[in-house]
N, C-alpha and C positions, 0 to 999 in steps of 0.2 A: 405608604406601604404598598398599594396597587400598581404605582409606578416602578416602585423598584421590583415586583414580580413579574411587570409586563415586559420592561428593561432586562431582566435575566432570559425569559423567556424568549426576549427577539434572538439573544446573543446563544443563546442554545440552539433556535431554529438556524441560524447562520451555520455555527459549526455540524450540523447534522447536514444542510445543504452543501457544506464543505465536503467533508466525508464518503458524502453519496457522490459529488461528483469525481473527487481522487479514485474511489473504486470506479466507477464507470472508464475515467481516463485509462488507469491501470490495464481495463477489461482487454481495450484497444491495443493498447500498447506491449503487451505481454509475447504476443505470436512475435514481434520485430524486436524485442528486446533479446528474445531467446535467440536469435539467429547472429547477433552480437556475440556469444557467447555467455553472456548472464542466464543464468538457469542452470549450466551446465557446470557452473565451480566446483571445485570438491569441498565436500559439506553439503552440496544438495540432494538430497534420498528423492530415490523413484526405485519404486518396488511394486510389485505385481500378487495380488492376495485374491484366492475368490473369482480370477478374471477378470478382475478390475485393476486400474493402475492408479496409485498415489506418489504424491508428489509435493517433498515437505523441503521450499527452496530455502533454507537454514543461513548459507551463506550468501547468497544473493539478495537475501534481506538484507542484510548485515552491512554487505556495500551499497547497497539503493539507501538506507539509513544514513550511512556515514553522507553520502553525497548529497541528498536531500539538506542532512544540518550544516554542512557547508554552506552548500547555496542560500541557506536562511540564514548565515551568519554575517555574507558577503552582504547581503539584500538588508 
C-alpha cells in the first residue's frame, strides 16, 4: 500500500514539475510569439478597465492547443 502512495506521489510530483516548467517556458516565450502574430488573432480581447489592461488570448489558445496535440500525436 506505501509503495503504490509513494509511486502516485513521484508521478504527481513529475507532472507538477512538468507544469511549472511549460509556464516558465511560456513566460519566455510569450514577448516572440506575439511578434509572430499569435496574440493578435481575432478572438483575442484586450480591453482596458480602471487603467489597467487585460488580456484574454481566447483564440491563440486554441491554435497553441491544436498544435501542441499534433506534435504529441506525430511524437
Amino acid at each position: 500500500m506505501q509503495r503504490a502512495a509513494r509511486e502516485a506521489g513521484v508521478g504527481m510530483l513529475k507532472w507538477v514539475l512538468l507544469v511549472a516548467i511549460a509556464v516558465i517556458v511560456l513566460g519566455f516565450l510569450g514577448p516572440r510569439l506575439s511578434r509572430t502574430g499569435l496574440g493578435r488573432l481575432p478572438g483575442d480581447l484586450r480591453f482596458r478597465k480602471n487603467g489597467r489592461d487585460y488580456y484574454l488570448p481566447i483564440t491563440s489558445t486554441i491554435v497553441l492547443s491544436l498544435l501542441l496535440t499534433l506534435v504529441a500525436r506525430v511524437i
